[in-house]
N, C-alpha and C positions, 0 to 999 in steps of 0.2 A: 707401629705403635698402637696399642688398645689403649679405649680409654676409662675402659671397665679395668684393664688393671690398673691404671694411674690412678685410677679415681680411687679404688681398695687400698692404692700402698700409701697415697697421701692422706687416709683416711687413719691408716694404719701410723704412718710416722707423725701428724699432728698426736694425735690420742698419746703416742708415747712420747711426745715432748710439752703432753698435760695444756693442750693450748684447745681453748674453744673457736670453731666459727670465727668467730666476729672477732675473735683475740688476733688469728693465720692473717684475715682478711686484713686489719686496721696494718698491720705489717707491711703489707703487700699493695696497701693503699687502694684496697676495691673494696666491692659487697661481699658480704658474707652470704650474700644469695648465690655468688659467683663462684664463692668457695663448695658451694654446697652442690652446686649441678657437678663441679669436677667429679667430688666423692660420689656421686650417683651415676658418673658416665655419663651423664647428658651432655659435655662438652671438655674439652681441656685446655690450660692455660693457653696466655696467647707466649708467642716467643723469645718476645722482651722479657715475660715475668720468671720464665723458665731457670734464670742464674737464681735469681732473689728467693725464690720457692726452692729452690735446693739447698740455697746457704741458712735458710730460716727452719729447715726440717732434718738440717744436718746429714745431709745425703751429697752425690754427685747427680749431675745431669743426666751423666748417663742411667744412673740408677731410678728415677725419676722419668728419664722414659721408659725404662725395660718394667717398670712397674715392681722390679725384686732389688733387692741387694747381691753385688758380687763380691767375685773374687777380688784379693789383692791385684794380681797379676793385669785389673784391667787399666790401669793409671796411665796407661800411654795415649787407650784410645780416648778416654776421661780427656785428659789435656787435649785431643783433636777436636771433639766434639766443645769443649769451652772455648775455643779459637774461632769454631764457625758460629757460635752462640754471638762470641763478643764481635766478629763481625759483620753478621747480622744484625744486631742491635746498633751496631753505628751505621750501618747505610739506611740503615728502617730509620734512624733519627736526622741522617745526613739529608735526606730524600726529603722527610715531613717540613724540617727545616728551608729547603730549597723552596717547597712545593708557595710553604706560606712567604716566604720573600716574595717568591714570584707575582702570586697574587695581589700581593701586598702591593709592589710597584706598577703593575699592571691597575691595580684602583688609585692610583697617586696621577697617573697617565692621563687616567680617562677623566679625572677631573680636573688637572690641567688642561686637557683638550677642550673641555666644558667651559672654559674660564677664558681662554685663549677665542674660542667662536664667539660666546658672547659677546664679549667686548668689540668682535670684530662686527659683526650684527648691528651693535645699537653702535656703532662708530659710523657703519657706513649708512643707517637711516636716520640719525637726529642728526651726526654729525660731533654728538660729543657724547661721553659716558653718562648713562644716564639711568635708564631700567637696573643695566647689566652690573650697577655698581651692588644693586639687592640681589641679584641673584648671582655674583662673585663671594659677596659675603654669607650665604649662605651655604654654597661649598666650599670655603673654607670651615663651616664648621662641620659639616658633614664630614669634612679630613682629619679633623681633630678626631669627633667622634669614634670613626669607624675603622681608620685606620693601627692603633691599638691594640684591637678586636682580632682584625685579620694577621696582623704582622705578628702576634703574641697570644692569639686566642683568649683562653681563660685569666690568664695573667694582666691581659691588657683592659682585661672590663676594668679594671678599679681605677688605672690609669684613663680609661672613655669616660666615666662616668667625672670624676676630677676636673677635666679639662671643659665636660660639657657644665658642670655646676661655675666653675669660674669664667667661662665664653661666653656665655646666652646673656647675661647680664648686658658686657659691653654689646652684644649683637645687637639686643632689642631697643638700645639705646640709640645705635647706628642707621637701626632701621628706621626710627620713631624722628631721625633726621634726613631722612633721605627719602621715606612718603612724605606726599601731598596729603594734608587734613589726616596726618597721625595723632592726632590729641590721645586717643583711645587705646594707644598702641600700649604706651609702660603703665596707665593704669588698671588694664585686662593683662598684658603681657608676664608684669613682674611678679603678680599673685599665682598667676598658671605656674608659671616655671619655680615658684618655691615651693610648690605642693608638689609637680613635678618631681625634682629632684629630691626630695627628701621621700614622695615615694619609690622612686627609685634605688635611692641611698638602704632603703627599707630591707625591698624586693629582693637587692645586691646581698644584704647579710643575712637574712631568710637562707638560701643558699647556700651561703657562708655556713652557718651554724650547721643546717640540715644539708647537707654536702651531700649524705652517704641516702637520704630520703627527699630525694629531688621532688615525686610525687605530691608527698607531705607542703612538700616548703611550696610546690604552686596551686594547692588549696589555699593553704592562709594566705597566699598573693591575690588570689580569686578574690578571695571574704574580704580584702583589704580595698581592692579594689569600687566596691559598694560606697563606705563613709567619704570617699575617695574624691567620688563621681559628684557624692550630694556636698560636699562640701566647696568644690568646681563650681557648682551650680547656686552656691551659696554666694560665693565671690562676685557671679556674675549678677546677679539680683540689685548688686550696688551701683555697677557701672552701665549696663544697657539694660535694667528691667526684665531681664532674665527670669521665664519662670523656675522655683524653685523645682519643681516636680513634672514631670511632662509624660504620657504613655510609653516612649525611646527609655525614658531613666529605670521605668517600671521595669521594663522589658529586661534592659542589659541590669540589671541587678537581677533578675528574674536564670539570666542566664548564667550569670555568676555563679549564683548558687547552685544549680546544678553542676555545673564545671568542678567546681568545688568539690561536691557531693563526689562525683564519678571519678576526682584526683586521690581524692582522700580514703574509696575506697579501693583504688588501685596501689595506693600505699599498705594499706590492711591488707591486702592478698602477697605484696611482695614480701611484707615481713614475715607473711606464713608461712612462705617455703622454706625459711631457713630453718633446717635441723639443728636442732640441740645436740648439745655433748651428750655423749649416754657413756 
């Protein structure tokens, strides 16, 4: 397989089915920057997309990789090659599937295991549960959190981030009974964690929107981050005299910005590779 001819024949059947870039790409559910190294030869689909890119440019597989159109006559080997396509694309997903269970139970374990010593720990030196009831309840929220994430990847942020807006409340309330001299705990506590989460909630649809300009969307995370920090620092001002401004806030806004700066123009270079329809 070449990819200098794949890259000319899909170059060749987009054009005659009048579709731009970014039109093949949003199809296919990638970049249009990704569409555009194919047509150049700098790389070729991966082998999941390979059905979906044939059925969208109105070709077979096989034609698709030979980089031409054939004869009638090849429909047999066409049906062979769609049989190892489609079962390859189920063990590629059977596998990814597995992989993340696996993982997934393997971090369910080891915080059981965490939860399981603890308790054993401050059972056998106080005598009764005592530390390990704070730090039981904080791996339970680490489970909520993170396990979502791994067991479901991308899918499961929306469900992490849900679970951690409706948990931290009852947590810090838990905790704020179970320290000694917590007075300070939900009056610092429940401020952090609503700016928290609604930055987060932010961050989450940033991403969301800009999905296809990931770049972009963790600039304006960066810039968001700044009103973010002084607004944290505004909070604390009320409850422990917190200076508002300090040389740390300078600095990390200081850093921001550049972060910022160096995302947003690795955004402006990614969108410049993508070629236009001509």
């Amino acid at each position: 397989m070449d990819n200098r001819n794949m890259g000319d024949f899909i170059l060749k059947m987009r054009k005659e089915n009048k579709m731009t870039q970014r039109e093949l790409a949003q199809k296919l559910n990638i970049t249009d920057k990704a569409v555009s190294k194919w047509e150049r030869g700098l790389s070729c689909p991966d082998i999941s997309l390979l059905s979906k890119l044939a059925e969208v440019l109105g070709v077979t597989v096989s034609e698709l990789l030979d980089g031409e159109r054939e004869a009638a006559g090849a429909a047999i080997q066409e049906e062979k090659v769609e049989h190892v396509l489609q079962y390859a694309d189920e063990s590629t997903e059977r596998k990814a599937r597995s992989l993340k269970i696996l993982v997934a139970d393997g971090f369910t374990i080891f915080l059981l295991l965490g939860i399981l010593v603890c308790g054993i720990c401050d059972l056998a030196v106080s005598g009764e549960f005592t530390w390990s009831l704070i730090s039981n309840c904080s791996i339970l929220l680490a489970w909520f959190a993170g396990y979502p994430v791994i067991r479901f990847a991308q899918k499961g942020v929306m469900v992490s981030l849900a679970a951690m807006s409706i948990l931290i409340f009852p947590y810090l309330y838990v905790l704020h009974l179970l320290i000694p001299s917590g007075g300070l705990l939900l009056p610092i506590g429940i401020p952090m964690a609503v700016i928290a989460i609604v930055y987060a909630w932010i961050i989450y649809g940033l991403f969301r929107v800009l999905r296809k300009r990931k770049y972009l969307a963790g600039s304006i995370a960066a810039v968001l981050y700044i009103p973010v920090q002084f607004l944290v620092n505004y909070c604390l001002c009320f409850t422990i005299s917190e200076v508002l401004i300090d040389e740390w806030d300078i600095l990390t806004s200081i850093i921001m910005v550049v972060t910022a700066v160096v995302l947003w123009k690795m955004d402006a270079k990614e969108c410049s590779h993508s070629v236009p329809l001509s």
